[in-house]
PDB file of N, CA, C and O in Angstrom:
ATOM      1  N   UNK A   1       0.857  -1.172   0.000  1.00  0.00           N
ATOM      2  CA  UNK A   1       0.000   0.000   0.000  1.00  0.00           C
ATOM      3  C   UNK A   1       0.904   1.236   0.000  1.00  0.00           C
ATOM      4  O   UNK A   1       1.995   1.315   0.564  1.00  0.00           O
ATOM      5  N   UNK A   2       0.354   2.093  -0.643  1.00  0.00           N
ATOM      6  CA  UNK A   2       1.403   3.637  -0.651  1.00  0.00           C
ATOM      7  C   UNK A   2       1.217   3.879   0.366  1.00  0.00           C
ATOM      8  O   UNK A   2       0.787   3.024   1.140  1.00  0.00           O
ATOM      9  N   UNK A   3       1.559   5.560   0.873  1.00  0.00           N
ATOM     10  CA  UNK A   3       1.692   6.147   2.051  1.00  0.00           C
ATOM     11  C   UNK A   3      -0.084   6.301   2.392  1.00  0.00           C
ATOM     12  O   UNK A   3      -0.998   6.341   1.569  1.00  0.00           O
ATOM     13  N   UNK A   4      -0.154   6.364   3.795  1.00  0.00           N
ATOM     14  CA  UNK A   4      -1.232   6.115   4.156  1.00  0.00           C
ATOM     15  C   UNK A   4      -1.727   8.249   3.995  1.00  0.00           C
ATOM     16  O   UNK A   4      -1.058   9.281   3.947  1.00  0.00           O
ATOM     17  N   UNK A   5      -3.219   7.915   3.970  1.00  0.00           N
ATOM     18  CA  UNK A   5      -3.687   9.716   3.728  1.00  0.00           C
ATOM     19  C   UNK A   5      -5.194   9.648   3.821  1.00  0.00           C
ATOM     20  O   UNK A   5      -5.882   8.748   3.338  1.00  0.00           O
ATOM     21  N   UNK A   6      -5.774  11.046   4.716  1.00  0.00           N
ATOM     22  CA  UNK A   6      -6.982  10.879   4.818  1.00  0.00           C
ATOM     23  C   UNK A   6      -7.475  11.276   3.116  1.00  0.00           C
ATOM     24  O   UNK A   6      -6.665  11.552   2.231  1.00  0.00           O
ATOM     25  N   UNK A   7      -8.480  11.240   2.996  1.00  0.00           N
ATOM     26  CA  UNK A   7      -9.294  10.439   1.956  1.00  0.00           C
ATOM     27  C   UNK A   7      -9.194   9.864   0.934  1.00  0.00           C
ATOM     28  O   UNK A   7      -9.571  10.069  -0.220  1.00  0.00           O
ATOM     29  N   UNK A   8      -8.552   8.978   1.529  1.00  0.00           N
ATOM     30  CA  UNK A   8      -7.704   7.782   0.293  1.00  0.00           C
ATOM     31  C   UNK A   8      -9.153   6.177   0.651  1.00  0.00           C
ATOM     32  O   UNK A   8      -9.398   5.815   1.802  1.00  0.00           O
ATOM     33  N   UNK A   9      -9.610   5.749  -0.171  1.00  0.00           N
ATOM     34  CA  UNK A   9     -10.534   5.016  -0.659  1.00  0.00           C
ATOM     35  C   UNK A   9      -9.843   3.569  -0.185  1.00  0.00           C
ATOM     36  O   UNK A   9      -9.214   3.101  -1.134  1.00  0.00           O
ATOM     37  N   UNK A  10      -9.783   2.811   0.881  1.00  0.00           N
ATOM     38  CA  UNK A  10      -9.733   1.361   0.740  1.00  0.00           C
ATOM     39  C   UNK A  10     -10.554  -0.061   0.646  1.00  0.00           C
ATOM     40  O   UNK A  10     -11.694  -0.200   1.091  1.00  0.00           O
ATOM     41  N   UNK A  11     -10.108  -0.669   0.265  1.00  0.00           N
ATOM     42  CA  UNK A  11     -10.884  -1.933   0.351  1.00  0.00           C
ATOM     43  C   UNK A  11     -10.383  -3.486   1.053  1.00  0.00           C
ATOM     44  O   UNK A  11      -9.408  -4.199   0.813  1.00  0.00           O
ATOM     45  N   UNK A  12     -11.410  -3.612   1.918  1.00  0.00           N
ATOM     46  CA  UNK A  12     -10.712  -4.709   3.123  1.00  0.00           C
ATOM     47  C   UNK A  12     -10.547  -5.826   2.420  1.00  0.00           C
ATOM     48  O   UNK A  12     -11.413  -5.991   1.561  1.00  0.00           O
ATOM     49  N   UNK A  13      -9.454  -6.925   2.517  1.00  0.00           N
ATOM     50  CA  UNK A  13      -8.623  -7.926   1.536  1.00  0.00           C
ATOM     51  C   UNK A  13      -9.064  -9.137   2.570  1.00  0.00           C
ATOM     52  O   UNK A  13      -9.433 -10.169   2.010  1.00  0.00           O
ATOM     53  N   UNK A  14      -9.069  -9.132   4.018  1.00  0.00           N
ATOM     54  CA  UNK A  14      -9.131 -10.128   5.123  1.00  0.00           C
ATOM     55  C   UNK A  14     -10.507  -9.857   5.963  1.00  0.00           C
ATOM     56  O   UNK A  14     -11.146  -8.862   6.305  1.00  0.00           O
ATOM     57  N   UNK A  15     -10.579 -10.769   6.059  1.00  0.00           N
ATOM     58  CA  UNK A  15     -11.753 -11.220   7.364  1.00  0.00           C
ATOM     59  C   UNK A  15     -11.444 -10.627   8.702  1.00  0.00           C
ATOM     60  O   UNK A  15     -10.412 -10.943   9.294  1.00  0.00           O
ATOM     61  N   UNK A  16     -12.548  -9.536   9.337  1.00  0.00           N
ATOM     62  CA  UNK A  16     -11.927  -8.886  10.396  1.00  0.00           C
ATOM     63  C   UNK A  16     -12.439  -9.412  11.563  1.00  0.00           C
ATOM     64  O   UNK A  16     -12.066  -9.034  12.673  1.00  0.00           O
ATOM     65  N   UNK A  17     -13.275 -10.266  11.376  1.00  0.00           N
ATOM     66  CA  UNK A  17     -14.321 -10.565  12.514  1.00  0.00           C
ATOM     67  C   UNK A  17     -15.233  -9.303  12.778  1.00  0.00           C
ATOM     68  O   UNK A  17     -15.883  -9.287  13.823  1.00  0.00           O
ATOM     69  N   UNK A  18     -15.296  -8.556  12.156  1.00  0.00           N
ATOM     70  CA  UNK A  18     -16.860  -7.795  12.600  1.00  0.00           C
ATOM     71  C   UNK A  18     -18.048  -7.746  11.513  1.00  0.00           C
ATOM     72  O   UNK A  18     -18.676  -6.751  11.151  1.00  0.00           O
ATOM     73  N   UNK A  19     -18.124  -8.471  11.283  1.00  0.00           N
ATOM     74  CA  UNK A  19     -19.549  -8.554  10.165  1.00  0.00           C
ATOM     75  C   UNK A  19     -19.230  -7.687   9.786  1.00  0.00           C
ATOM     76  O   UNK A  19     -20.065  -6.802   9.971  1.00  0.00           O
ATOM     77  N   UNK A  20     -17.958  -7.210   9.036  1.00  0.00           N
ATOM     78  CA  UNK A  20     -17.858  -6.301   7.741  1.00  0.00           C
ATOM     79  C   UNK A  20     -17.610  -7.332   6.767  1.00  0.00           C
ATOM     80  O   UNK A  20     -16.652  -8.049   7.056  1.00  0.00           O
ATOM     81  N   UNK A  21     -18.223  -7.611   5.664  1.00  0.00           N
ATOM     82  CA  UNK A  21     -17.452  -8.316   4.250  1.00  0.00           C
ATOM     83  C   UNK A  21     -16.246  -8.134   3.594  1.00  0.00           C
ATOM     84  O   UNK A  21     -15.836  -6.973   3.592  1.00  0.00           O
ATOM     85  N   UNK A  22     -15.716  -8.786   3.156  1.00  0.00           N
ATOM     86  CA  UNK A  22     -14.161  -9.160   2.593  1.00  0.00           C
ATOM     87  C   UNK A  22     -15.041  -7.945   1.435  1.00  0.00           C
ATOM     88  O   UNK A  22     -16.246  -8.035   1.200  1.00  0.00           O
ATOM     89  N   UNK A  23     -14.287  -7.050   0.937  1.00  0.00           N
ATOM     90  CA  UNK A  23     -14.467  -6.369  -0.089  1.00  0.00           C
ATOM     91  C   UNK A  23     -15.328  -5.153   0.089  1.00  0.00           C
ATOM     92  O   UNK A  23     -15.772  -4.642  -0.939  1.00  0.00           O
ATOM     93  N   UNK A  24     -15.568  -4.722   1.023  1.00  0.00           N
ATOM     94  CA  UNK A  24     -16.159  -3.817   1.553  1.00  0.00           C
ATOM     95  C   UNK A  24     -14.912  -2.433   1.217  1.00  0.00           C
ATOM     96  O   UNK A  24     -13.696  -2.489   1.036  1.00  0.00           O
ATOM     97  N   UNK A  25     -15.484  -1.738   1.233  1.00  0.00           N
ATOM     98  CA  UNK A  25     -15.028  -0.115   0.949  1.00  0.00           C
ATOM     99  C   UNK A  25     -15.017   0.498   1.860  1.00  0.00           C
ATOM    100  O   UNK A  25     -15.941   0.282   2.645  1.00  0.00           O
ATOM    101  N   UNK A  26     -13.903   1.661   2.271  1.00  0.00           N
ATOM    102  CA  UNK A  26     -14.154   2.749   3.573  1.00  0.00           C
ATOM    103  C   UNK A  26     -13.230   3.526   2.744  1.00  0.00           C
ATOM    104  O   UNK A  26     -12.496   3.228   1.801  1.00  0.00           O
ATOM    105  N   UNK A  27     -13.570   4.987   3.593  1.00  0.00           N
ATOM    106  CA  UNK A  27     -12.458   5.918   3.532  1.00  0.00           C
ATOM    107  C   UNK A  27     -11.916   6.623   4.709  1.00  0.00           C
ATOM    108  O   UNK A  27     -12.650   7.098   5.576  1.00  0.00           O
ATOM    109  N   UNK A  28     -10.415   6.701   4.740  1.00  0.00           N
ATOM    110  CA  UNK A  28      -9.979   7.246   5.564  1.00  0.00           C
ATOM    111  C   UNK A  28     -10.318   8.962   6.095  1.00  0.00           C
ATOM    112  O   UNK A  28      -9.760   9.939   5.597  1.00  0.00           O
ATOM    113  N   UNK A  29     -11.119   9.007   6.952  1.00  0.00           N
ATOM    114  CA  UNK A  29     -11.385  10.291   7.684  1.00  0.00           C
ATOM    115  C   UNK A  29     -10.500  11.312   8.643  1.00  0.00           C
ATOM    116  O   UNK A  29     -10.624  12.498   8.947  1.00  0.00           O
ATOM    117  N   UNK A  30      -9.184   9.873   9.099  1.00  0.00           N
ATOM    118  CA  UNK A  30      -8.870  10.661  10.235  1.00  0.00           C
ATOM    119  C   UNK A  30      -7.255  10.020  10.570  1.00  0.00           C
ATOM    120  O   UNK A  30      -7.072   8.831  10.307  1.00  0.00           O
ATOM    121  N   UNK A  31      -6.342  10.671  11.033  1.00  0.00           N
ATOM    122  CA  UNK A  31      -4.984   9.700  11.591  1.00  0.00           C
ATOM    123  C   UNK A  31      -4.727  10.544  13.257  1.00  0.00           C
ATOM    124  O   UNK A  31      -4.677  11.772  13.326  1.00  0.00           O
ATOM    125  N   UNK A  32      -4.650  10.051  13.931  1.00  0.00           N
ATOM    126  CA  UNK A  32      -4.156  10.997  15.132  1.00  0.00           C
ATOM    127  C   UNK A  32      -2.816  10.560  15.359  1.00  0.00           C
ATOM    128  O   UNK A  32      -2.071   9.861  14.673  1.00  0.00           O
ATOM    129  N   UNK A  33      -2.645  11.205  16.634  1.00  0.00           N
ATOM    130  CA  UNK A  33      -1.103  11.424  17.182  1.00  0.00           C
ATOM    131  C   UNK A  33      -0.537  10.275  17.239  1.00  0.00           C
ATOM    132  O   UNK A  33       0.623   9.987  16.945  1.00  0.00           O
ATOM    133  N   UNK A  34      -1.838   9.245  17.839  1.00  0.00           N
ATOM    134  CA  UNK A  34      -1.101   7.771  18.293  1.00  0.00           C
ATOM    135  C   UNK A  34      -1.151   6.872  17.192  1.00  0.00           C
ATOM    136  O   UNK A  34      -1.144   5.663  17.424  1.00  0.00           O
ATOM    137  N   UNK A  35      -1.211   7.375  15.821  1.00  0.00           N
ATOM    138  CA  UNK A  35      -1.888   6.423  14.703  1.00  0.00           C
ATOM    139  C   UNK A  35      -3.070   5.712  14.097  1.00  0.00           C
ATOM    140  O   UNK A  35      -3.344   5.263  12.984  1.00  0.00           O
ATOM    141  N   UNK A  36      -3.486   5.764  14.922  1.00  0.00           N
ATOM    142  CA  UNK A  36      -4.805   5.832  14.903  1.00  0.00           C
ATOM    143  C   UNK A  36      -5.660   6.172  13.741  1.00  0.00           C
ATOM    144  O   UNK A  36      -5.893   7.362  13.528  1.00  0.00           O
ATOM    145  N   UNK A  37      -6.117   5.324  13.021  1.00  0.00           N
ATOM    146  CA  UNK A  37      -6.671   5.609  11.341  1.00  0.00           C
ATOM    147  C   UNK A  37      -8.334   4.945  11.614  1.00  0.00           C
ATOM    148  O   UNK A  37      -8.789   3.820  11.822  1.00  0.00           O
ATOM    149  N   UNK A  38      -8.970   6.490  11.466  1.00  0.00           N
ATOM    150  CA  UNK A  38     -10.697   6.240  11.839  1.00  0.00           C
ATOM    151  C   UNK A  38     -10.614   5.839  10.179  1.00  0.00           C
ATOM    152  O   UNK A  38      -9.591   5.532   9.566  1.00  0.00           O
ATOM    153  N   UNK A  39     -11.950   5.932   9.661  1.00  0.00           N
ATOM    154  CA  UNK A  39     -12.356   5.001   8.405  1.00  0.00           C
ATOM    155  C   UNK A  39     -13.889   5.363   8.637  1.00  0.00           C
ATOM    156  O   UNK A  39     -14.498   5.244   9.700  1.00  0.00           O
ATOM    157  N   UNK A  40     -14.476   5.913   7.206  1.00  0.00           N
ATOM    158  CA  UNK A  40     -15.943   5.728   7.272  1.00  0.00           C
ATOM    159  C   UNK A  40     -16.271   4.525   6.389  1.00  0.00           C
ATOM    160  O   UNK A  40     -15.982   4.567   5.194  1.00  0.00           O
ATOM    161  N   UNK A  41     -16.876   3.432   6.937  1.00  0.00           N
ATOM    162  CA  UNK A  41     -17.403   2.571   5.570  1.00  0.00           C
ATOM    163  C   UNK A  41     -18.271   2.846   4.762  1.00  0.00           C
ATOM    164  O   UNK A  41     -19.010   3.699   5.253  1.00  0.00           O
ATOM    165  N   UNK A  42     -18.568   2.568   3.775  1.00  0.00           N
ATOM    166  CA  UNK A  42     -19.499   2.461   2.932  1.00  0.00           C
ATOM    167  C   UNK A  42     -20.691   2.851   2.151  1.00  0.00           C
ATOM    168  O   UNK A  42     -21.271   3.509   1.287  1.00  0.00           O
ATOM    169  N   UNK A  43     -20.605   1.551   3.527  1.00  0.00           N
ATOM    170  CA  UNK A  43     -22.505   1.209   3.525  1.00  0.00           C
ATOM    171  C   UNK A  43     -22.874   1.701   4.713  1.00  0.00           C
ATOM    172  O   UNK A  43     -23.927   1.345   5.241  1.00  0.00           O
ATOM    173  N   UNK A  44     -22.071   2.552   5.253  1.00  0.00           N
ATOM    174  CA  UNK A  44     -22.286   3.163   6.822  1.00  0.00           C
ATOM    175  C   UNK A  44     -20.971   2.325   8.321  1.00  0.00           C
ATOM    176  O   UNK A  44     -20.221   1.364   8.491  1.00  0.00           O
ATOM    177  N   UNK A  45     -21.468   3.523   8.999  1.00  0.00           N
ATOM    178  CA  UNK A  45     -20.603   2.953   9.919  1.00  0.00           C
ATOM    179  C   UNK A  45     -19.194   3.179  10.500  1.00  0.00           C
ATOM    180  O   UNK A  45     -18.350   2.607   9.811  1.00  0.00           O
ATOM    181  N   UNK A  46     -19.013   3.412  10.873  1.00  0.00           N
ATOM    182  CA  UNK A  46     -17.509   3.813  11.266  1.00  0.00           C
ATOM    183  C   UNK A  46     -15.938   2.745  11.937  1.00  0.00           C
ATOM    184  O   UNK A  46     -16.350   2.164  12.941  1.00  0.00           O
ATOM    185  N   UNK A  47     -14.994   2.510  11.782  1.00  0.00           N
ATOM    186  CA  UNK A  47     -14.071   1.748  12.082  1.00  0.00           C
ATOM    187  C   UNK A  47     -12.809   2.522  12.521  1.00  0.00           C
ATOM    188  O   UNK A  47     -12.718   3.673  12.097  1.00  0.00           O
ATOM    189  N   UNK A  48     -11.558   1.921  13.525  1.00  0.00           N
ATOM    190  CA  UNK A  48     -10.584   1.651  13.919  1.00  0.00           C
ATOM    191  C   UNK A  48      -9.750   1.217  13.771  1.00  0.00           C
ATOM    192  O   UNK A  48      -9.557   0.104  14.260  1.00  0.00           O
ATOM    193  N   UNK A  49      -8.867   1.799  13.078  1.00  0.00           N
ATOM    194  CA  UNK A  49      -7.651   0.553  13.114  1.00  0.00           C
ATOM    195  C   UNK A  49      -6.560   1.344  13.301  1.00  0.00           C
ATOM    196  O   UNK A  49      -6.653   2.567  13.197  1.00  0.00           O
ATOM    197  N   UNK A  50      -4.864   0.435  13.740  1.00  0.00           N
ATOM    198  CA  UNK A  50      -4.150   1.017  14.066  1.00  0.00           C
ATOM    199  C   UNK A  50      -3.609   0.222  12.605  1.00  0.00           C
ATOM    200  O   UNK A  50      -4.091  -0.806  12.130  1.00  0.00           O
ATOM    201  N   UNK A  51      -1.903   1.429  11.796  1.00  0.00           N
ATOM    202  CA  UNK A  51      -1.537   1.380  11.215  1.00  0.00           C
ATOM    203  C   UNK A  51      -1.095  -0.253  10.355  1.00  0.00           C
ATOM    204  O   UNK A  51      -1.297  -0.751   9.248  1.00  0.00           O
ATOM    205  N   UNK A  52      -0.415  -0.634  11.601  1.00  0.00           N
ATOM    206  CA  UNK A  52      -0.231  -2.374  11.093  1.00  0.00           C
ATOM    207  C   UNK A  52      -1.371  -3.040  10.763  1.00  0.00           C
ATOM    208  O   UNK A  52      -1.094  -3.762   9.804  1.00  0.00           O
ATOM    209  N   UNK A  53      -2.699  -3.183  11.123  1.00  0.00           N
ATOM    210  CA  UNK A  53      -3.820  -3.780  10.807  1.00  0.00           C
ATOM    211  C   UNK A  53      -4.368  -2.935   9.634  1.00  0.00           C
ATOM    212  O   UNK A  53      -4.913  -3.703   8.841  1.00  0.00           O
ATOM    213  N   UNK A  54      -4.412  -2.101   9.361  1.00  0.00           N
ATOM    214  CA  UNK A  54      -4.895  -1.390   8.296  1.00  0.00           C
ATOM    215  C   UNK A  54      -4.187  -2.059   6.878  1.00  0.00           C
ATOM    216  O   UNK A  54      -4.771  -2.544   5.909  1.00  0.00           O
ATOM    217  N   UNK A  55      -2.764  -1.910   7.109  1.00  0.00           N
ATOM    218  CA  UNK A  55      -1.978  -2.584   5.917  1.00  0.00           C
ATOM    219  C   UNK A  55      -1.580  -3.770   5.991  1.00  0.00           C
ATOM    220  O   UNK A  55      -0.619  -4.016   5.263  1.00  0.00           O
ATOM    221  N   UNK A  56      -2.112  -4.923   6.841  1.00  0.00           N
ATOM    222  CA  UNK A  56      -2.437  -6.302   6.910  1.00  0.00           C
ATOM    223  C   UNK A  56      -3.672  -6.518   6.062  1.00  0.00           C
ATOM    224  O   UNK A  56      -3.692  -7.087   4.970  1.00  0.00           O
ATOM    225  N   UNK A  57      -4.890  -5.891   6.826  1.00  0.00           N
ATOM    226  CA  UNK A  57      -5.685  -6.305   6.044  1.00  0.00           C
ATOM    227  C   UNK A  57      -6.653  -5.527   5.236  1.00  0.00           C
ATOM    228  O   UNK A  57      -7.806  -5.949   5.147  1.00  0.00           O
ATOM    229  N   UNK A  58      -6.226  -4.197   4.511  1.00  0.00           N
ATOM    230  CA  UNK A  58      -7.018  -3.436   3.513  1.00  0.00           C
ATOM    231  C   UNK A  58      -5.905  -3.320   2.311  1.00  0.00           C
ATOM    232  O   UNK A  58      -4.753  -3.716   2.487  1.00  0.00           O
ATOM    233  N   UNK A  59      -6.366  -2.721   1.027  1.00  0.00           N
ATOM    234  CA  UNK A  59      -5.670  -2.288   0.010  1.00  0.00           C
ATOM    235  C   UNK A  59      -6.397  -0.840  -0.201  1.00  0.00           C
ATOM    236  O   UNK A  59      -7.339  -0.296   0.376  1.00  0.00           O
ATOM    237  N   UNK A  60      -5.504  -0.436  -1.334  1.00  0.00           N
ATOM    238  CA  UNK A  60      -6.336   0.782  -2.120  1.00  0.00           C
ATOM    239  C   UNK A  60      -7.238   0.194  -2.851  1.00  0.00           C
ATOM    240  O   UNK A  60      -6.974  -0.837  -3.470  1.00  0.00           O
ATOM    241  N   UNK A  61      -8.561   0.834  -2.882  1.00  0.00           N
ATOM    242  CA  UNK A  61      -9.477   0.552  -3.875  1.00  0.00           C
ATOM    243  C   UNK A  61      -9.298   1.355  -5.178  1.00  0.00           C
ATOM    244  O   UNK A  61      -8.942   2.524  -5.327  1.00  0.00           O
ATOM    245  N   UNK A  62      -9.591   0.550  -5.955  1.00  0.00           N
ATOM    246  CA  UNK A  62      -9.170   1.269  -7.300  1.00  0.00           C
ATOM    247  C   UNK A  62     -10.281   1.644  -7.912  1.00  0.00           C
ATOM    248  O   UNK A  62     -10.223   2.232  -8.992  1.00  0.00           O
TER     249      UNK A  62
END
């Protein structure tokens, strides 16, 4: 994945365990101090992730 940036378009590649679907869409809204990368999905909804999990399991959506 390139450098990470708020409103950059991803799409989740892995199974997160939260009843989000493999292929689901978000965009990045937010990075804070501690890394911290909010995400709006979609189809609604909002997510968490810290930097290493983000680029484990999302890509850029193209």
């Amino acid at each position: 994945m390139e450098k990470i940036t708020v409103g950059m378009t991803i799409k989740l590649i892995k199974e997160i365990g939260e009843n989000i679907p493999v292929g689901s869409t978000a965009t990045i809204v937010y990075i804070d101090d501690f890394d911290q990368i909010f995400i709006d999905w979609s189809n609604g909804g909002q997510g968490r992730f810290t930097e290493e999990q983000l680029l484990k399991n999302f890509e850029v959506a193209a």
